[in-house]
Backbone as CSV, one residue per row, in Angstrom:
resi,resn,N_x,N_y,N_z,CA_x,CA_y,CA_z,C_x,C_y,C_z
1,UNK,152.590,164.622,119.005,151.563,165.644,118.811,151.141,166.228,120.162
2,UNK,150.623,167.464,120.001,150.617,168.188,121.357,148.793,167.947,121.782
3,UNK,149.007,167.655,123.249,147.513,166.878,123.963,146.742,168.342,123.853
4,UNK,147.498,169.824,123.554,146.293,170.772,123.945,146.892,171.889,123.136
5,UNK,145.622,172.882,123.192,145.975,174.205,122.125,146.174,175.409,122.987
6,UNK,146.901,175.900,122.542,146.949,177.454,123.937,146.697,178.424,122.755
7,UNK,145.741,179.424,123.639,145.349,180.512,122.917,145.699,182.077,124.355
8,UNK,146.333,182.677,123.565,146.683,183.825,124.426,145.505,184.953,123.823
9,UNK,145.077,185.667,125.247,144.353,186.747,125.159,144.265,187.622,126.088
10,UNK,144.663,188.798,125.460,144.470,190.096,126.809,145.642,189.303,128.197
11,UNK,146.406,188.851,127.611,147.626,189.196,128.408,147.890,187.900,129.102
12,UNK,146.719,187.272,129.244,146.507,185.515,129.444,146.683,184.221,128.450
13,UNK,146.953,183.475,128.921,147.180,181.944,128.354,146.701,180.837,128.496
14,UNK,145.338,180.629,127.679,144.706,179.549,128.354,145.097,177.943,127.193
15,UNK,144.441,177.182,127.817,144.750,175.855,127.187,143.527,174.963,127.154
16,UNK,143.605,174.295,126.073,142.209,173.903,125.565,142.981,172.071,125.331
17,UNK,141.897,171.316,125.379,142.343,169.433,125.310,142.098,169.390,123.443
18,UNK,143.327,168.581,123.545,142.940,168.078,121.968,141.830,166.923,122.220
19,UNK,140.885,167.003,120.851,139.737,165.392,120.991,140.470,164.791,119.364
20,UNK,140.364,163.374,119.344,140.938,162.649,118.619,139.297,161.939,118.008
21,UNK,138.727,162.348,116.615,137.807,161.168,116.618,138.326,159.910,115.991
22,UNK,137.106,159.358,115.698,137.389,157.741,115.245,137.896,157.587,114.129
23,UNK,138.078,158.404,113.254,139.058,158.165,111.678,140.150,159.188,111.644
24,UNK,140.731,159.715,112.806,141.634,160.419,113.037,141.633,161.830,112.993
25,UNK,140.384,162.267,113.185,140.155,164.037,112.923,140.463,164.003,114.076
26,UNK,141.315,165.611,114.210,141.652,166.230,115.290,140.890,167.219,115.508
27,UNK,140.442,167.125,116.617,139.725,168.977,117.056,140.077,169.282,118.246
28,UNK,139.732,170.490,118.477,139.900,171.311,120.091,138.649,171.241,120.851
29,UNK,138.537,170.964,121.820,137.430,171.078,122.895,137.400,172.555,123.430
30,UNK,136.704,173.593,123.085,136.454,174.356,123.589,135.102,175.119,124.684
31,UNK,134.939,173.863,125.328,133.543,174.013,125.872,133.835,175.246,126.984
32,UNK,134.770,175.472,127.570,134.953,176.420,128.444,135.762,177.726,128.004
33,UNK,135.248,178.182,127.083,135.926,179.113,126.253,135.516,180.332,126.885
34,UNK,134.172,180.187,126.698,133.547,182.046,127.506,133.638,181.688,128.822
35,UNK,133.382,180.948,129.325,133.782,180.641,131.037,135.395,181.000,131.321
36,UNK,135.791,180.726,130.707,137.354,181.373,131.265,137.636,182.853,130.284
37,UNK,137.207,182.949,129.435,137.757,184.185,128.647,136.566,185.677,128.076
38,UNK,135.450,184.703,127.947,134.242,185.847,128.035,133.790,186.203,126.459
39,UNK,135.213,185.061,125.907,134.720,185.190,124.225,133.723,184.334,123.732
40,UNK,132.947,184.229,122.470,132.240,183.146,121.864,133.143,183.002,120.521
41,UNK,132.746,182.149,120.042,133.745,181.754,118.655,131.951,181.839,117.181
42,UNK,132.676,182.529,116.635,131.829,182.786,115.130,132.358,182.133,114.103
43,UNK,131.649,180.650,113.536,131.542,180.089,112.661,130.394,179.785,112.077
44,UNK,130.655,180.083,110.661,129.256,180.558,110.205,128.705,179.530,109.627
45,UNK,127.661,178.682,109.731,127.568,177.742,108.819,127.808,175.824,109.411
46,UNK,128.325,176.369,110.845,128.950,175.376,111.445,129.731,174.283,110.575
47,UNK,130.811,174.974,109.571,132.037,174.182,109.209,132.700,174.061,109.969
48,UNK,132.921,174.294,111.020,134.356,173.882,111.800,134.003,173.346,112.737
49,UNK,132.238,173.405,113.424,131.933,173.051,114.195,131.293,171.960,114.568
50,UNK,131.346,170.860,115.806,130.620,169.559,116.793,130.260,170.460,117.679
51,UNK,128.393,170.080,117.743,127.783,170.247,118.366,127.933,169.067,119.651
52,UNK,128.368,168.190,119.765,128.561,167.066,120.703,129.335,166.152,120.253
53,UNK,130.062,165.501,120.986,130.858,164.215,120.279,129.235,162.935,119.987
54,UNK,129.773,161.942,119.071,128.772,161.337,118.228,129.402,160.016,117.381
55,UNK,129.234,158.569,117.938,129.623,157.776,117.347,128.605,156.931,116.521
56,UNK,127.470,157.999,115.911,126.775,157.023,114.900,127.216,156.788,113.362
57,UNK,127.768,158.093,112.827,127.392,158.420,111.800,129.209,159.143,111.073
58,UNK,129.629,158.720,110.284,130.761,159.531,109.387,130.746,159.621,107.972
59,UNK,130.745,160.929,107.864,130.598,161.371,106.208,131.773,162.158,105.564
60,UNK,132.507,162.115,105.103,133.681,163.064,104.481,132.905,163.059,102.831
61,UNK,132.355,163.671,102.507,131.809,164.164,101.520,132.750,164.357,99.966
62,UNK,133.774,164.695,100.489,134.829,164.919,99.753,135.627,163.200,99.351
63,UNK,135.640,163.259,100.253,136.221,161.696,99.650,135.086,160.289,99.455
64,UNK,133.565,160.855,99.351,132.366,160.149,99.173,132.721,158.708,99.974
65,UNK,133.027,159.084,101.421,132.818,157.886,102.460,131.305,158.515,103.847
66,UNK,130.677,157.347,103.537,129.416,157.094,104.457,130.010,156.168,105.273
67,UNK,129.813,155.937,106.588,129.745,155.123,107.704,129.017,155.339,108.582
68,UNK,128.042,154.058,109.117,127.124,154.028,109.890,127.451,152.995,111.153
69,UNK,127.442,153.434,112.101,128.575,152.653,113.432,129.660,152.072,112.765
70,UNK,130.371,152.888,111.934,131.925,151.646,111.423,131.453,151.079,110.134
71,UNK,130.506,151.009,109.938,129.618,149.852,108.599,129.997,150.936,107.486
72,UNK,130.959,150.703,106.143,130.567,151.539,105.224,129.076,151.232,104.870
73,UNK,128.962,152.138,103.967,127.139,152.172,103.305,127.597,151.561,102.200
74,UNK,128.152,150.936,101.388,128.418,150.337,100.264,127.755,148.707,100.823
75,UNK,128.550,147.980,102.019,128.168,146.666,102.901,126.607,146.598,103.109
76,UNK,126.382,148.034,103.836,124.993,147.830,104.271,124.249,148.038,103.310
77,UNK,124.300,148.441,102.045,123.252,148.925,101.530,123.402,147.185,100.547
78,UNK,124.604,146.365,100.185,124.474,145.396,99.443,123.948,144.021,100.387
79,UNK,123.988,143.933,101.848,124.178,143.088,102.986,123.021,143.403,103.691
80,UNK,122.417,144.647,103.924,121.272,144.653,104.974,120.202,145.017,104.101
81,UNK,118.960,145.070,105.188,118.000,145.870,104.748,117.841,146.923,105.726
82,UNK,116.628,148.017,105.112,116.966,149.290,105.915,116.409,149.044,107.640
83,UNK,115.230,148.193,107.613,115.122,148.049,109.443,116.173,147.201,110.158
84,UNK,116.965,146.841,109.433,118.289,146.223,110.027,119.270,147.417,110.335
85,UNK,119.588,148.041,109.274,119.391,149.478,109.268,119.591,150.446,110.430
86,UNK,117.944,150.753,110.438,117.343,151.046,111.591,118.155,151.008,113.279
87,UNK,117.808,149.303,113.272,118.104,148.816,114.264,119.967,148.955,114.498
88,UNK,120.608,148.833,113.510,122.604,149.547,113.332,122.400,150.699,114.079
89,UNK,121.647,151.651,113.614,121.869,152.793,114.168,121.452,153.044,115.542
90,UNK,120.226,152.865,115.513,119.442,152.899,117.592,120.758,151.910,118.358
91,UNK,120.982,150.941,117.950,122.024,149.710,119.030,123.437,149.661,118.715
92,UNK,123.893,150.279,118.063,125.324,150.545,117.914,125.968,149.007,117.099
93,UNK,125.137,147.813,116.738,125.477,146.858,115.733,124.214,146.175,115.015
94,UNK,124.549,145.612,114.459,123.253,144.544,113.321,122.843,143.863,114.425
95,UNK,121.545,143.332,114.198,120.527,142.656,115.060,120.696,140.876,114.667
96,UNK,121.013,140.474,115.487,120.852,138.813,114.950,119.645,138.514,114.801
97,UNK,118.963,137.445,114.449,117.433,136.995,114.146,116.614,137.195,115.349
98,UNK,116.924,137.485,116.665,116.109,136.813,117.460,115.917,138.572,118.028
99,UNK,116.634,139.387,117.774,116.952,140.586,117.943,116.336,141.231,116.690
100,UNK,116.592,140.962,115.666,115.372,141.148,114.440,114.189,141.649,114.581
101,UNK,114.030,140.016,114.783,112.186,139.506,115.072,111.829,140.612,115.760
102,UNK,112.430,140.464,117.052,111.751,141.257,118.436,111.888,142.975,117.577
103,UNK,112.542,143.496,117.419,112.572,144.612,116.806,111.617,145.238,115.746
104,UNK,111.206,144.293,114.665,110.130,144.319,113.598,108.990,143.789,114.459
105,UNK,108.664,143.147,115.592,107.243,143.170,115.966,107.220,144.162,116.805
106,UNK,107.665,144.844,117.418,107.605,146.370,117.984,107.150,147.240,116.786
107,UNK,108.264,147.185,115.453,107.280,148.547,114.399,105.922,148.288,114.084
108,UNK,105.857,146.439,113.819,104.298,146.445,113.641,103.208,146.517,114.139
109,UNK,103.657,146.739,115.743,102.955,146.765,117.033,102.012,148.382,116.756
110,UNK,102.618,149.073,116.294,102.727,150.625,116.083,101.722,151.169,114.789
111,UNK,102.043,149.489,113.996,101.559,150.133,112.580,100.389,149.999,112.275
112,UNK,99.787,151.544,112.877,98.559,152.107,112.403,98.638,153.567,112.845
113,UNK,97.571,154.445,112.526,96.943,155.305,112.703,95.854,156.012,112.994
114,UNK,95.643,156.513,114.282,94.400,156.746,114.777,93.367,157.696,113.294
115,UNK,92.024,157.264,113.568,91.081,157.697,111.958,91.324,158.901,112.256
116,UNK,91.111,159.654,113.570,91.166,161.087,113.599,92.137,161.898,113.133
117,UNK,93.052,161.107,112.855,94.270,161.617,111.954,93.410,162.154,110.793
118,UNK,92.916,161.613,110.017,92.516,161.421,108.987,91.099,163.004,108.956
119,UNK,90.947,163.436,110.133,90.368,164.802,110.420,91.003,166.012,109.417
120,UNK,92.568,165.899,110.396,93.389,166.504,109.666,93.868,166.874,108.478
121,UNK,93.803,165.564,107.856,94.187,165.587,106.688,93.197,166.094,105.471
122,UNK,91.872,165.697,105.939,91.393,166.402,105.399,91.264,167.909,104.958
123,UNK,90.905,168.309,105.871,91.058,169.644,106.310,92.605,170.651,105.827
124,UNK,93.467,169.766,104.963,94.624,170.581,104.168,94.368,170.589,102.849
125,UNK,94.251,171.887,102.052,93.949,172.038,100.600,94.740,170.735,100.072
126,UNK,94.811,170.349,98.835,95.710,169.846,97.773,96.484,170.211,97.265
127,UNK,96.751,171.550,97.086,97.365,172.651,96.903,98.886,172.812,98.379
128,UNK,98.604,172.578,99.099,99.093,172.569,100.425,100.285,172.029,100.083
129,UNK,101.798,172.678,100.341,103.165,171.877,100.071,102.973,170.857,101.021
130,UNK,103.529,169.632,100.451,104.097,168.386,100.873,104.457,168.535,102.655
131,UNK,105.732,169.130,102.688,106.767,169.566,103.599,105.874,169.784,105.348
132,UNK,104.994,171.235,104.491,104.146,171.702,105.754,102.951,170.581,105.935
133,UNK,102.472,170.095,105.209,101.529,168.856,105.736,102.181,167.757,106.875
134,UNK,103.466,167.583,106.408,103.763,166.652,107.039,104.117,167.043,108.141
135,UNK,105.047,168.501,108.558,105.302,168.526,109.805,104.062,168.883,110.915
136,UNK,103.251,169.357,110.227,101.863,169.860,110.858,101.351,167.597,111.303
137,UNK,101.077,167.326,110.759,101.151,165.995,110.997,101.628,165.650,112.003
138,UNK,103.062,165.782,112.099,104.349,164.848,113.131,103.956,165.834,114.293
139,UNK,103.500,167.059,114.393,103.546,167.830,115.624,102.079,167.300,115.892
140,UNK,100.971,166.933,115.518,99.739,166.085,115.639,100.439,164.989,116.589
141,UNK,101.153,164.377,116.255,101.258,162.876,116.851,101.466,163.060,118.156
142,UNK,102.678,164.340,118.823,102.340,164.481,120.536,100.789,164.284,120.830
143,UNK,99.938,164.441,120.295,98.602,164.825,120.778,98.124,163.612,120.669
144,UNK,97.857,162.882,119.882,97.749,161.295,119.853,98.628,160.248,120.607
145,UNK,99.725,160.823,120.806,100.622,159.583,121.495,101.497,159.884,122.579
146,UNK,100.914,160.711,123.974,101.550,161.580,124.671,102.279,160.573,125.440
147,UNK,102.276,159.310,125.829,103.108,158.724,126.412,104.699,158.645,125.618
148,UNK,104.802,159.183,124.281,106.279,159.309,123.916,106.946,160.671,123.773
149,UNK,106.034,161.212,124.892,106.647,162.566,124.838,107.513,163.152,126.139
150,UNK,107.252,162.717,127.444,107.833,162.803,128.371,108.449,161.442,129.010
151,UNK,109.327,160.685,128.417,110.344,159.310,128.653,110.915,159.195,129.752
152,UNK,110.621,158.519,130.484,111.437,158.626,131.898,112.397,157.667,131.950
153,UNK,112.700,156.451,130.783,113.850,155.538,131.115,113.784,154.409,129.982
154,UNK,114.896,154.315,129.408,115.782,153.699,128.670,114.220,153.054,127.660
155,UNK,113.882,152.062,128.236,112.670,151.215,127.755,111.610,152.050,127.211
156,UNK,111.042,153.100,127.848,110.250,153.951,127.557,110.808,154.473,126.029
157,UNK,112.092,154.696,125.904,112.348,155.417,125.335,112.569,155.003,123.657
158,UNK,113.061,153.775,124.065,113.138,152.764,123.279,111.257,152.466,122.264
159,UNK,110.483,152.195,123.140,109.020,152.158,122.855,109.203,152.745,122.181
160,UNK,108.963,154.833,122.011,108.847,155.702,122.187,109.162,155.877,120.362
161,UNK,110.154,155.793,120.465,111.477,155.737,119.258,110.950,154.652,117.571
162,UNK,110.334,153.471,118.263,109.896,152.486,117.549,108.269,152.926,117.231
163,UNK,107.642,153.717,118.293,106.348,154.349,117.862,106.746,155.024,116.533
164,UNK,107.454,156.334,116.764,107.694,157.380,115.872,108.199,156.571,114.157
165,UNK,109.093,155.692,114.620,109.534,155.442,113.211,108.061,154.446,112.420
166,UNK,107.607,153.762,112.722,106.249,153.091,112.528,105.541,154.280,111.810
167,UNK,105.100,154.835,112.701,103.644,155.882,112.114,104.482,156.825,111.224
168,UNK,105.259,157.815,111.201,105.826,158.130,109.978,105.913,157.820,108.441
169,UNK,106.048,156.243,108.537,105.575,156.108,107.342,104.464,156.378,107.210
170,UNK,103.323,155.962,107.808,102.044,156.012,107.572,101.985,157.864,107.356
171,UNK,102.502,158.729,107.910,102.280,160.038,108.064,102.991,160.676,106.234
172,UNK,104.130,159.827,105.985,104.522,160.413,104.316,103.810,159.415,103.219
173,UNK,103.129,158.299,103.497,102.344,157.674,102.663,100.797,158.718,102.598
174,UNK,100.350,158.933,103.330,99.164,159.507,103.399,99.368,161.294,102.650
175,UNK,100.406,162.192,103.335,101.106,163.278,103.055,100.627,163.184,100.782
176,UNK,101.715,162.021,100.617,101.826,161.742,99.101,99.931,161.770,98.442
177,UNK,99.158,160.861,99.014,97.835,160.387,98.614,97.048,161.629,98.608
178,UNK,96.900,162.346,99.545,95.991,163.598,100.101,97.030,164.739,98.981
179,UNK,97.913,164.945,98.286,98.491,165.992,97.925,98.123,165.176,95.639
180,UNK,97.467,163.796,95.972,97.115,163.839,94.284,95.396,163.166,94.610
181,UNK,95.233,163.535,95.962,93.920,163.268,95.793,93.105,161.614,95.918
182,UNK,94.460,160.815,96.708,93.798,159.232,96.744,93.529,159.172,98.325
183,UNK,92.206,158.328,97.945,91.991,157.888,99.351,93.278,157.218,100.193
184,UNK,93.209,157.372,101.344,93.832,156.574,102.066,93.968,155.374,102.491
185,UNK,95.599,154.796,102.536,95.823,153.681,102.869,96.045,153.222,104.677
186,UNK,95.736,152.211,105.265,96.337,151.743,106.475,97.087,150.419,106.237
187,UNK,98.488,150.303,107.145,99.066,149.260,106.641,98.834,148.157,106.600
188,UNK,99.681,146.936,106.448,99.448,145.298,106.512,100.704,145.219,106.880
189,UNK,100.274,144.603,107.726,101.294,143.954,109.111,102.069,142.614,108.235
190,UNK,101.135,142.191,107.211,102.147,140.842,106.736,103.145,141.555,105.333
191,UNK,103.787,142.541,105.648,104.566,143.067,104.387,106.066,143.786,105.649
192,UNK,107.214,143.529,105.061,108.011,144.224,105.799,108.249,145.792,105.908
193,UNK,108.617,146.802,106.194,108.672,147.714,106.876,108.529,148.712,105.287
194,UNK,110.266,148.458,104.556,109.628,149.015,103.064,108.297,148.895,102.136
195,UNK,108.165,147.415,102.377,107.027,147.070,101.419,105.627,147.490,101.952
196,UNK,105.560,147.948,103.364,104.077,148.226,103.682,103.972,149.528,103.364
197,UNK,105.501,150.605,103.350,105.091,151.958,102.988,104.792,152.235,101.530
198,UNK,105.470,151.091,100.744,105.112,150.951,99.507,103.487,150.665,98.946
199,UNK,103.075,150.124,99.663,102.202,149.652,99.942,100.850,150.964,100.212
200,UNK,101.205,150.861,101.139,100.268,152.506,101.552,100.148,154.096,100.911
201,UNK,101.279,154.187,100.106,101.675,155.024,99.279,100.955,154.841,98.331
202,UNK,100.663,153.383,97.252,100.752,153.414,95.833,99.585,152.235,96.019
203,UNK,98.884,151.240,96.637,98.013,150.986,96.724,96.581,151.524,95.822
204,UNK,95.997,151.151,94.916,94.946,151.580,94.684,93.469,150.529,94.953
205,UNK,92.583,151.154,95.636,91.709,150.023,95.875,90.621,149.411,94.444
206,UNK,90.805,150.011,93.348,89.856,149.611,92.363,91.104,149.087,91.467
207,UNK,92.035,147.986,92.142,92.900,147.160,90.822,93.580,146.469,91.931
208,UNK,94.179,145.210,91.275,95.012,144.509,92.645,96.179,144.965,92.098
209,UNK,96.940,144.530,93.620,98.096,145.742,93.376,99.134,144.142,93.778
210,UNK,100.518,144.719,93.544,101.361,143.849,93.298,102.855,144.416,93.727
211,UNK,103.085,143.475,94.835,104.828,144.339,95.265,105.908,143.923,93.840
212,UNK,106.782,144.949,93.639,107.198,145.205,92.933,108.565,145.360,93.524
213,UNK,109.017,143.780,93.697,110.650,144.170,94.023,111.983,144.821,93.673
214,UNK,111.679,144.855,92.497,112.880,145.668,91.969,112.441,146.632,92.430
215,UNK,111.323,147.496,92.936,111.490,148.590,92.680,111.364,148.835,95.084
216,UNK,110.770,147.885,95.373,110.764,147.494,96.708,112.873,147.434,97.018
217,UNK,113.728,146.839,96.333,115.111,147.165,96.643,116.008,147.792,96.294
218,UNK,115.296,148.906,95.151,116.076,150.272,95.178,115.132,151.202,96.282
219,UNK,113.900,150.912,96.458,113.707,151.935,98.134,114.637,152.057,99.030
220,UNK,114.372,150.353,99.339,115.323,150.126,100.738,116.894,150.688,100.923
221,UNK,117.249,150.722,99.301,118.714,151.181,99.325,118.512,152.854,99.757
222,UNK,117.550,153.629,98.672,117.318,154.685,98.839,117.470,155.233,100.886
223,UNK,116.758,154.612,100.804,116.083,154.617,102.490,117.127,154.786,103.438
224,UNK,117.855,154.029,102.675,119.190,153.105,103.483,120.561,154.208,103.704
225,UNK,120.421,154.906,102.201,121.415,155.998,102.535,120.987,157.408,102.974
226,UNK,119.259,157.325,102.800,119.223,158.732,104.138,118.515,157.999,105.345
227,UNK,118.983,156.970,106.052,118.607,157.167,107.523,119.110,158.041,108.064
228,UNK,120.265,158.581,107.972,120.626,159.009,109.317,121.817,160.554,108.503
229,UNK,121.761,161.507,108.964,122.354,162.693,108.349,122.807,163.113,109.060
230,UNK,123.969,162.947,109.304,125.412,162.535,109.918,125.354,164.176,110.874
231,UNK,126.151,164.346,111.436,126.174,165.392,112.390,126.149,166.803,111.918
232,UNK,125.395,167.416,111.182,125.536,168.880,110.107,124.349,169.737,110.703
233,UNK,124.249,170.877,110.054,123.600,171.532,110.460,122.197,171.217,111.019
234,UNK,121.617,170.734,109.928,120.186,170.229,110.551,120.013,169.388,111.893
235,UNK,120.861,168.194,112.305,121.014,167.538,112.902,121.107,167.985,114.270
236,UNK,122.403,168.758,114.058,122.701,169.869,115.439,121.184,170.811,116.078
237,UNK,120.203,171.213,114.787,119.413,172.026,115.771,118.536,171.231,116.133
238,UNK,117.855,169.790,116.021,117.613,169.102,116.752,117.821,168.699,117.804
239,UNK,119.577,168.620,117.928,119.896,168.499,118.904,119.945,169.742,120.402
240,UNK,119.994,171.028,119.582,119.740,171.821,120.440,118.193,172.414,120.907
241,UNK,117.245,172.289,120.138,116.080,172.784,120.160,115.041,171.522,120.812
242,UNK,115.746,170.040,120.779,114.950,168.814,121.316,114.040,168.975,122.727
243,UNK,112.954,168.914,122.464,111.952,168.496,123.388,110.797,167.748,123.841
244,UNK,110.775,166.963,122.859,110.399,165.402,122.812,110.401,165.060,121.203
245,UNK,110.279,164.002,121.400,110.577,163.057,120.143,110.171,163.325,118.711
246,UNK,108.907,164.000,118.916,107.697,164.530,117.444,108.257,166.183,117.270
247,UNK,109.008,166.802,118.451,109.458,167.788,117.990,110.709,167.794,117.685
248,UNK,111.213,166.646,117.671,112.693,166.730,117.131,112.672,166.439,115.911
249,UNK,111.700,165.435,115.373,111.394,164.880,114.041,111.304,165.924,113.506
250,UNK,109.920,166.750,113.888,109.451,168.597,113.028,110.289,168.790,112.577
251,UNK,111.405,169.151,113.523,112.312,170.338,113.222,113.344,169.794,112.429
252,UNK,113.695,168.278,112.342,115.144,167.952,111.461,113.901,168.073,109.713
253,UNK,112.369,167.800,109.848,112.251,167.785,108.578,111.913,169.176,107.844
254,UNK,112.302,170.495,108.850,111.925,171.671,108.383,113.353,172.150,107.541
């Protein structure tokens, strides 16, 4: 097979590197396309197009295969849970116990929400779509949590990352309550990551409430197959429009 593609234009011959990904797709690297030729390439829809090379995530849609670092989603979704999950995707493998632990006391480190949140929320009709509450929300959180907005190194960033996924729940549990009119929940640190959003969501304070596993491990599965939305359109303008962490969230949930 040939290492490169030649494309002739206006009387020239240039040559482009073949890229090989990890389940054998072939593509062309054309990063220096208008730098040597002055053209841009029009694909509409970005079917043909990588915004960056990317070893988290593979989806062929067509042949209904998910992979998450190498992991089909059939394994993980019967073998893990989703902050194991989580943690597959940020570290490139499954977390052993001790790597676990440390990982789930970082989200619970996180899990709360300043009351002044709760300003906000008020202050949105009931009437108010879901969607725009919430991103109006997530663009709130720079303002509450400005140390995860300008990251200067690996650790920071890491923090940073484990903030955002923490309070989120709390930000679509509350989103749900304020849009049928229930007071608000704050979490409990002694419930795991699904069960506290479960928790905060559906909680009512005038009845005791009761986790409900069957319905606690079709979440996690749920959960489990949209962490992560593999390299497509949405994904890409995150990736191009990124400027800290709460505005990358906004924009993949617009």
């Amino acid at each position: 097979m040939s290492e490169s593609v030649k494309l002739s234009y206006n009387g020239k011959e240039y040559e482009y590197p073949i890229v090989k990904g990890t389940t054998n797709d072939i593509g062309v690297d054309i990063s220096s396309l208008r730098a040597d030729t002055g053209l841009v390439t029009l694909d509409v829809g970005y079917k043909n197009t990588g915004s960056t090379i990317s070893k988290i995530t593979y989806l062929d849609g067509e042949k209904g295969e998910l992979l998450y670092r190498g992991y089909p989603i059939e394994q993980l979704a019967e073998k893990a849970n989703f902050t194991e999950v989580m943690y597959l995707l940020l570290n490139g493998e499954l977390p052993n116990k001790g790597q676990f632990a440390q990982f789930d006391n970082k989200l619970k480190e996180h899990n709360f929400i300043s009351e002044e949140m709760k300003k906000l929320i008020d202050a949105f009709p009931r009437s108010a779509h879901p969607m725009g509450m919430l991103s109006t929300l997530t663009s709130a959180m720079t303002a509450f949590n400005p140390m995860a907005v300008n990251v200067k190194d690996e650790k920071a960033l890491d923090n940073a990352i484990c903030l955002a996924i923490a309070k989120f729940s709390h930000l679509c549990a509350w989103t749900y309550r304020k849009k049928f009119g229930y007071p608000l929940n704050h979490g409990n640190n002694d419930l795991d990551y699904v069960s506290n959003f479960y928790y905060m969501t559906f909680r009512m304070a005038n009845k005791p409430f009761e986790i409900n596993q069957t319905v606690i491990d079709v979440l996690d599965k749920l959960l489990i197959l949209h962490a992560d939305h593999e390299q497509n359109c949405s994904a890409s303008t995150v990736f191009l429009h990124f400027g800290d962490l709460y505005m990358g969230v906004r924009i993949k949930r617009l």
